[in-house]
N, C-alpha and C positions, 0 to 999 in steps of 0.2 A: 150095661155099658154099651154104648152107641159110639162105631167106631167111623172115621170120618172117611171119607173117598182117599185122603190122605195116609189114614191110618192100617186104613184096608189094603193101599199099595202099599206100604211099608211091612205090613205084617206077613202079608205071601212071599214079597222078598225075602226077609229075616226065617221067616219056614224052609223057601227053597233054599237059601245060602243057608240054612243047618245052624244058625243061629239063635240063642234064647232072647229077649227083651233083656237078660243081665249080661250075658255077655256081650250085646252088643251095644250098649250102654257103657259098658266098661272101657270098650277098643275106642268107644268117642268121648271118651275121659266126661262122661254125666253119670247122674243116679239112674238105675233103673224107673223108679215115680216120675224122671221128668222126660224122660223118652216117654212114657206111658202118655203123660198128660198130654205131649205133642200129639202121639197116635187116636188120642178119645176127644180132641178137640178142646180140653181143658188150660190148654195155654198156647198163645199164636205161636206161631213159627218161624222164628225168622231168616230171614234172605238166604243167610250162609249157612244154615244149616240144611237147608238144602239141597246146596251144593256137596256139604258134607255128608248128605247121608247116600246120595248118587253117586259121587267118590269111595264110598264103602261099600258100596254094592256092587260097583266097576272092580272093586278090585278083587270081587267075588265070582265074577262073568256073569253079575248079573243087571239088566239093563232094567231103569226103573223110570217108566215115559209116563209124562205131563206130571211127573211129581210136583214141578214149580206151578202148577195150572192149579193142583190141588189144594196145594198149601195157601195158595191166594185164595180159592174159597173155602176152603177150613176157616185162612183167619178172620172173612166178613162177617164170621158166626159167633165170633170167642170175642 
C-alpha cells in the first residue's frame, strides 16, 4: 500500500493525536475503509473534507499544513 503525500500527512497526525484509522473514522461519522481509501489514494477527496479533517486535528492541538495542497494532488492521481 502506497500512501499518498496526503495520506502520509494524515497518518503522523492521527499517531500524534493518539488516534486509530477506526476511531477516527468513527468521531467523522465514515467507515474506517473510506478514510483508508482517502489516505492510499484509492478515492478523491473532496473539498470539505478537508476542512473536516483539519478541524479534527485543530481540535487535537494539532496543525495539519498544505493538507488542501495535498489533496489536490492526491486527487490528479485517483
Amino acid at each position: 500500500m502506497v500512501l499518498t503525500d496526503f495520506g502520509k500527512t494524515v497518518r503522523k497526525a492521527r499517531l500524534d493525536a493518539n488516534e486509530t484509522l477506526a476511531s477516527m473514522a468513527w468521531s467523522l461519522g465514515v467507515s474506517p475503509a473510506y478514510l483508508s481509501a482517502l489516505e492510499t489514494g484509492r478515492k478523491k477527496i473532496p473539498d470539505d473534507w478537508v476542512h473536516k479533517i483539519t478541524t479534527f486535528f485543530k481540535g487535537r492541538g494539532i496543525n495539519v499544513e498544505k493538507l488542501g495542497v495535498y489533496a489536490d494532488i492526491s486527487n490528479k492521481s485517483v
